[in-house]
DOPATOR-32608 format. One line per 3 residues: number of its first residue (from 0); their letters; for each residue x, y, z of C-alpha. Coordinates in Angstrom, 3 decimals. Layout:
N
NUM = A = X,Y,Z | ...
***
This chain:
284
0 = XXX = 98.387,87.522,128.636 | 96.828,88.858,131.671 | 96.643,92.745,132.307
3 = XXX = 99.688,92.612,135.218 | 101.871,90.636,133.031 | 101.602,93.203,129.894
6 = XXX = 102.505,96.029,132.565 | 106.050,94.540,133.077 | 106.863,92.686,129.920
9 = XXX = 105.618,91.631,126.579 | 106.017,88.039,126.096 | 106.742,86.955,122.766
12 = XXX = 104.878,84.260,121.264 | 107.780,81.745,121.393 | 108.424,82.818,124.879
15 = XXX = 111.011,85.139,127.359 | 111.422,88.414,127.654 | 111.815,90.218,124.118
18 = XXX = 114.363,92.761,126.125 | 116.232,93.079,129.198 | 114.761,96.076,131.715
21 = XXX = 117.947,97.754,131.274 | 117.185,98.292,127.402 | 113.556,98.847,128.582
24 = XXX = 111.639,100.376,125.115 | 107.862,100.816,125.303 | 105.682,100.927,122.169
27 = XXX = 102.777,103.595,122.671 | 99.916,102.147,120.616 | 97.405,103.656,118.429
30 = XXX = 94.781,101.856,120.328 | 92.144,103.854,118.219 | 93.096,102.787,114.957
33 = XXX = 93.967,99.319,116.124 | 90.311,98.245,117.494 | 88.495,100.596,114.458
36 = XXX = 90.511,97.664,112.253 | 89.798,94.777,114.058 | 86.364,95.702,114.253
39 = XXX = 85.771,96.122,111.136 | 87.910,93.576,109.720 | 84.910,90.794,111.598
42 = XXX = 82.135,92.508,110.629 | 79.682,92.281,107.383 | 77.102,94.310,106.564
45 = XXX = 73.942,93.239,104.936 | 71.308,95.164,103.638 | 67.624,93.619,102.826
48 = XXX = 65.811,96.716,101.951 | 64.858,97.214,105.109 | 68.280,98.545,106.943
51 = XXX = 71.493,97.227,107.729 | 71.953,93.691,109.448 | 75.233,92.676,111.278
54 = XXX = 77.336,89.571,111.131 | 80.072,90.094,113.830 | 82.545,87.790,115.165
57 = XXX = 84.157,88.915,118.551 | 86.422,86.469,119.163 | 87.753,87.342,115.801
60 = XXX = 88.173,90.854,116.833 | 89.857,90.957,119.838 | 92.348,88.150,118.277
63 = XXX = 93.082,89.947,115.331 | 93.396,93.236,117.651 | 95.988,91.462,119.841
66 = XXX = 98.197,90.118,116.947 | 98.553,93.621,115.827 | 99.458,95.050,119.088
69 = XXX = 102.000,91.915,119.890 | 103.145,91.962,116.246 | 104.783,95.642,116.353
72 = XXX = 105.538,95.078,120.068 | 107.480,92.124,118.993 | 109.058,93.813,115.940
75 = XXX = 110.375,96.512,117.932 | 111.590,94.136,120.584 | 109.754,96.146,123.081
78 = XXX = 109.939,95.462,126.731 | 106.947,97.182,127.611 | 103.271,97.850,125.994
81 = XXX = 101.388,101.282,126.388 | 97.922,101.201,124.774 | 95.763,104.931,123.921
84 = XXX = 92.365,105.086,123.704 | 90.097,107.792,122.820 | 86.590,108.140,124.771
87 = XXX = 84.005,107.712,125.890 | 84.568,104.311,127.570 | 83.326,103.907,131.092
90 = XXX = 83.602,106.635,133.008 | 85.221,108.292,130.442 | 82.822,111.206,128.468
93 = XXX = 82.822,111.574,124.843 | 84.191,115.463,125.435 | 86.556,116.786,122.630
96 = XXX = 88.272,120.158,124.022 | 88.649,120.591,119.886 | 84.884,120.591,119.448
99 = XXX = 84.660,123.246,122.129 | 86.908,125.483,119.990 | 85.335,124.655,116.439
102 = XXX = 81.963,123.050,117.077 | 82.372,121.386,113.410 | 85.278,119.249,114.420
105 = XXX = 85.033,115.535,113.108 | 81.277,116.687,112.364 | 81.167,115.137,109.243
108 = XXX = 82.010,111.878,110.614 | 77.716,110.771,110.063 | 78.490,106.976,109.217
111 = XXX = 77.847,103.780,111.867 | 81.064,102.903,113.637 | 81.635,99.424,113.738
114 = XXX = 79.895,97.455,115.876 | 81.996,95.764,117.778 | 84.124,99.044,118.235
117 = XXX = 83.648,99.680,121.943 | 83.875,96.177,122.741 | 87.346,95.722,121.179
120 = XXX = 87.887,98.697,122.963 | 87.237,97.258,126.349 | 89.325,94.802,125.673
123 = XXX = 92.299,96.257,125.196 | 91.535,98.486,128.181 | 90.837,95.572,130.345
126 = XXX = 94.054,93.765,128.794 | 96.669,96.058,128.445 | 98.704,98.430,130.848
129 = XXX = 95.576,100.993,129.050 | 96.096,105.153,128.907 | 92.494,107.572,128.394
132 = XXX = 92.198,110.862,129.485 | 88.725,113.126,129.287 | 89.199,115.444,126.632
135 = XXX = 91.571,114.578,125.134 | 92.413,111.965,121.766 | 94.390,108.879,121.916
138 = XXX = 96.670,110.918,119.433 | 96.996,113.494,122.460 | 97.911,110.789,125.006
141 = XXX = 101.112,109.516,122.950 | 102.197,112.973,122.450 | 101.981,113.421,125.886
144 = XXX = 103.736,110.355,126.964 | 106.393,110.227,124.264 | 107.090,113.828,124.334
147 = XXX = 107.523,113.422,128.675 | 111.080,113.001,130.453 | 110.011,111.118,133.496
150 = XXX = 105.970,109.320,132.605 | 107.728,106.396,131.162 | 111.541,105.299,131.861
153 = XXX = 113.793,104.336,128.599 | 113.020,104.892,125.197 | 109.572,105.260,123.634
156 = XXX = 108.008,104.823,120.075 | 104.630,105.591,118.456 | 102.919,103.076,116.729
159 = XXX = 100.052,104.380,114.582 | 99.956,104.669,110.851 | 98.134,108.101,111.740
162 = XXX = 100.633,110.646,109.916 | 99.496,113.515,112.128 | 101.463,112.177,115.044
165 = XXX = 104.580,112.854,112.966 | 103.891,116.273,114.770 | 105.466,114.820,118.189
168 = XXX = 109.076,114.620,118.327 | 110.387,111.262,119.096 | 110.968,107.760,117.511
171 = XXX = 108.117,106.592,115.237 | 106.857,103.205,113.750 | 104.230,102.463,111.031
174 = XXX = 103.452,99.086,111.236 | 101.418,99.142,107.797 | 104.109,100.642,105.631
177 = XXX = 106.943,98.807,108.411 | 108.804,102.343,108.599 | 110.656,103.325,111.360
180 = XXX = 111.507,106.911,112.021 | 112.924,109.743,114.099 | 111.172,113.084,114.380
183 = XXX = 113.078,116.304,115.632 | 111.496,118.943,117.438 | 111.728,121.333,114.100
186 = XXX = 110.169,118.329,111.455 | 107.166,118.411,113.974 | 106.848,121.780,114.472
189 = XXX = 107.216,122.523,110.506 | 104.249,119.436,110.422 | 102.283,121.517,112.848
192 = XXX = 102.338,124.468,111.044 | 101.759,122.804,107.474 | 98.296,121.339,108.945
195 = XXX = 97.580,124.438,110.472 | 97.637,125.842,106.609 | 96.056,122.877,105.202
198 = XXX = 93.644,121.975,107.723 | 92.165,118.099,107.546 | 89.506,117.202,105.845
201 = XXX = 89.387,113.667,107.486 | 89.309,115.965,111.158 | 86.898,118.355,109.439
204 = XXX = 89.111,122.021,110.526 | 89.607,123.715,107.068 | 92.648,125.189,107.552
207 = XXX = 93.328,128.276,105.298 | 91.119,128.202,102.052 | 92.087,127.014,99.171
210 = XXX = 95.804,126.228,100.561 | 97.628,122.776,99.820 | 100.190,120.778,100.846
213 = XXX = 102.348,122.853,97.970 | 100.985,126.248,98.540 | 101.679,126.015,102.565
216 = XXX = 104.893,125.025,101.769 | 105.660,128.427,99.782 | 104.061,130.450,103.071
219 = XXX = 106.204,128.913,105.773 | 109.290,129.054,103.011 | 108.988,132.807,102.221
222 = XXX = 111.954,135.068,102.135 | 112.071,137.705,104.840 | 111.946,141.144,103.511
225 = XXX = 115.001,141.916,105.907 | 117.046,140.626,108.845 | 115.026,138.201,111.422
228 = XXX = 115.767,138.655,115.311 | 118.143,136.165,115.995 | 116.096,135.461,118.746
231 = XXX = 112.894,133.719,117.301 | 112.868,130.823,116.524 | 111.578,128.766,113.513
234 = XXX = 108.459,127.824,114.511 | 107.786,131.792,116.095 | 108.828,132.523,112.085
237 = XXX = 106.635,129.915,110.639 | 103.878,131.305,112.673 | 104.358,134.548,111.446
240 = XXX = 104.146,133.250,107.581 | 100.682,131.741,108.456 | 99.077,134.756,110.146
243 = XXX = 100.077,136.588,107.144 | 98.616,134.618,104.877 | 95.216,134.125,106.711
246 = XXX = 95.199,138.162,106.719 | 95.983,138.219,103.295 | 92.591,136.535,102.755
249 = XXX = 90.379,138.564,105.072 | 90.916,136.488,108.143 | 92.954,137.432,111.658
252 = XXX = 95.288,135.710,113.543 | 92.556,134.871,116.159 | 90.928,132.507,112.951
255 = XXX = 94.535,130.911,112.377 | 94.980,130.182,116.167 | 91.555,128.026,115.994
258 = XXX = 93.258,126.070,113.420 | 96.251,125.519,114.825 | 94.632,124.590,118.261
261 = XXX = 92.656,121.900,116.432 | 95.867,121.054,114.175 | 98.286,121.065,117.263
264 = XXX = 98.944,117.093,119.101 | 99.331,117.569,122.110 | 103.186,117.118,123.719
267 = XXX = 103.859,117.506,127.486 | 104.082,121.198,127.750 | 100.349,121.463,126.361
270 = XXX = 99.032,119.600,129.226 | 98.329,120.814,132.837 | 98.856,117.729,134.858
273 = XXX = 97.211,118.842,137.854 | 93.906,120.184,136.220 | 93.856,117.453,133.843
276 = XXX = 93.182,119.547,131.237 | 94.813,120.678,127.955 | 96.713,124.076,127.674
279 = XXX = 95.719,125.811,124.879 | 98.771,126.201,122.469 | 99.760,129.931,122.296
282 = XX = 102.435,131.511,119.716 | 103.504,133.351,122.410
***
């Protein structure tokens, strides 16, 4: 399917239109995750004693890359395809606004990539109706889009299997599990502040020490010691709960906003469209 085509409509592979434009849904895929798989999937490593030696297969790639993409596109009945991809590809840099605020960000990520990575890559760029941004993650560009009134008409859905996105409001598919669901505003924003506690080890931000998914559960479920403003809202509470807890270990609220920063994905209100640049999230 050529690039224009997969703008409009995704054509199943028995044919037509999967739905009419007035029922127009459009699957935002985890372009990331899908070409990391592919690539990896058609590639073996071999190792004589005197460093690795690759056995790729390209073709493989990219056709095991598309059957993923056209599989959940297809399962959803989607009318339209959205793929995200994180740089650097082409003229897009390698820059991580996250590594400017904690230079240790996915630092202990040491190991080869796949080879075939930014070729798969380039393929779905140069196939697909294809979203990047400089600074930003593919995780940041489906928050962005999903979370937007007007960027895409109709209804939109995340594909990824990546279970920080459950951050963004919105509709939600894992094609590896096959679980479809809806996010509200608070689920994400309870998310949010749980990974702001726990931090992510795969992401390399350490959150608060020595704080679990259990024991950040207990912080952002604590009793107030009196009546709350009826004014804030839950995620001002939560917020509260977590810089308490980071000063109850020595640290300030200044240490817990680097962590949340990093933790945050971005939605539409963290992104200033005309700089093309993230806004920083603030409690406040």
């Amino acid at each position: 399917m050529g690039r224009e085509h997969a703008l409009h409509q995704v054509q199943g592979r028995s044919g037509g239109l999967l739905l009419p434009v007035s029922e127009k849904l459009t699957v935002l895929i985890d372009g990331d995750i899908i070409a990391y798989k592919a690539a990896s999937v058609h590639q073996k490593t071999f190792d004589f004693g005197d460093g690795p030696v690759y056995e790729t297969d390209l073709e493989g790639a990219i056709g095991l890359a598309e059957n993923l993409i056209y599989t959940a596109a297809e399962k959803l009945k989607a009318s339209s395809i959205v793929a995200c991809l994180t740089g650097p590809l082409m003229e897009i840099s390698a820059r991580n606004f996250r590594k400017e605020l904690l230079p240790t960000y996915k630092g202990n990520r040491k190991g080869p990539k796949p080879v075939l990575l930014p070729s798969v890559k380039e393929y779905i760029r140069s196939t697909f109706d294809t979203k990047i941004k400089d600074g930003i993650e593919a995780d940041d560009v489906m928050g962005i889009m999903c979370t937007h009134p007007s960027l895409i008409p109709g209804k939109k859905v995340i594909v990824s299997i990546d279970k920080d996105l459950l951050q963004v409001p919105g509709r939600h598919y894992n094609p590896d599990t096959d679980t479809k669901r809806m996010v509200s505003e608070q689920a994400g924003d309870r998310l949010f502040m749980m990974q702001t506690l726990t931090g992510d080890i795969t992401d390399n931000y350490p959150g608060l020490p020595r704080v679990g998914p259990v024991k950040a559960a207990a912080i952002l479920d604590e009793e107030p010691d009196g009546p709350i403003d009826p004014e804030i809202t839950q995620l001002q509470w939560h917020w509260s709960r977590v810089v308490k807890a980071f000063e109850k270990k020595g640290l300030t609220e200044d240490d817990a906003l680097v962590q949340a920063r990093c933790a945050r994905i971005l939605r539409h209100t963290d992104y200033d469209f005309k700089r093309n640049e993230p806004i920083l999230w603030s409690p406040r």
